[in-house]
N, C-alpha and C positions, 0 to 999 in steps of 0.2 A: 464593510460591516455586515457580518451575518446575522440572519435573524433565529430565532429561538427554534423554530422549527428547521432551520439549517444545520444549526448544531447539535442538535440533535437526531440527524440524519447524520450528520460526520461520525457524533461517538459512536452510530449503532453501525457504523461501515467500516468505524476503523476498529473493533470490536470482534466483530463480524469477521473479516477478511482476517486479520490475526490468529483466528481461532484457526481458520481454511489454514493459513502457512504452516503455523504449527503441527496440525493434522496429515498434509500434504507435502511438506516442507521437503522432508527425505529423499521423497521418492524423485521429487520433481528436479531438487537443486541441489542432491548431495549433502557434504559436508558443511553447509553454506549457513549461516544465520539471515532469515529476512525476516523485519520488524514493519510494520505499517507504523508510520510516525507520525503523517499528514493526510488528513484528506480535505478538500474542498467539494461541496458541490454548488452548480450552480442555483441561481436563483430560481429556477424553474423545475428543480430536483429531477433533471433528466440525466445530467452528467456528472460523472466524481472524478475528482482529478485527485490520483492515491499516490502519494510519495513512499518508495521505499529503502529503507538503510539496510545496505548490504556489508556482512561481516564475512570474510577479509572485503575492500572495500575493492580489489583488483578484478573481483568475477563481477561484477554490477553489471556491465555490460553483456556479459553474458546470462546473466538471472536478470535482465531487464528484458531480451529477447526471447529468452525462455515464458516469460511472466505474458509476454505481448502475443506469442504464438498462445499461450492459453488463457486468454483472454475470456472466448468465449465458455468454457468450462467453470473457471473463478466464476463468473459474473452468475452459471446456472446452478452452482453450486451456494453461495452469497443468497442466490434467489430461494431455494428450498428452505434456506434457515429464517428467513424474516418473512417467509409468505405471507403471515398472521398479521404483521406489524405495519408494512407498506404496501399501495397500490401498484406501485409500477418500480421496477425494477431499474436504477440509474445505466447508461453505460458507464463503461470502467476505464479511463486513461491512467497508465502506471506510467513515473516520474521514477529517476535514483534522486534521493536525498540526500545533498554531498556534503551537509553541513558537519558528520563526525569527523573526513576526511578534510576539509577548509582547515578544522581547529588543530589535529593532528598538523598538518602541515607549516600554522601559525605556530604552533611550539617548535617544532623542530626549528625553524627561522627565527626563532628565539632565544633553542643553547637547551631549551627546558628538557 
């Protein structure tokens, strides 16, 4: 269970970092769609753990590694926009989100 001030760190990250993709998105991943779907941080708001869904879902792996070399750039980019709002800036762990991919694959094993 999270607490109010967790979640409210989540919305402003996943928010935040959304805004960075769309912005960024082009240059960094091509033709690619990446969404922030998830984020958690810990209880001590040091760390985020950011899930993302990648469209087609075959480059993940590759816009996961992409995402993990710029790490440190997201994270001081993320920083400039909520300087006002937080004290310390989380580290950033990026997750693929494979839940559109699971369901996709439940339909096709379905006939749907």
């Amino acid at each position: 269970m999270f607490t109010k001030r967790q979640n409210q760190y989540n919305k402003l990250i996943q928010k935040e970092l959304g805004e960075i993709f769309v912005k960024h998105g082009k240059e960094w991943f091509g033709n690619v769609l990446v969404t922030v779907t998830i984020v958690r941080i810990t209880s001590d708001l040091s760390q985020a753990k950011v899930y993302l869904s990648v469209l087609p879902f075959e480059k993940s792996n590759e816009v996961l590694q992409n995402t993990n070399y710029r790490t440190k750039q997201i994270r001081g980019l993320f920083g400039n926009l909520v300087r006002h709002q937080v004290r310390h800036v989380p580290d950033l762990e990026f997750h693929i989100d494979d839940t559109a991919d699971f369901i996709e694959r439940i339909d096709k094993a379905l006939g749907k």
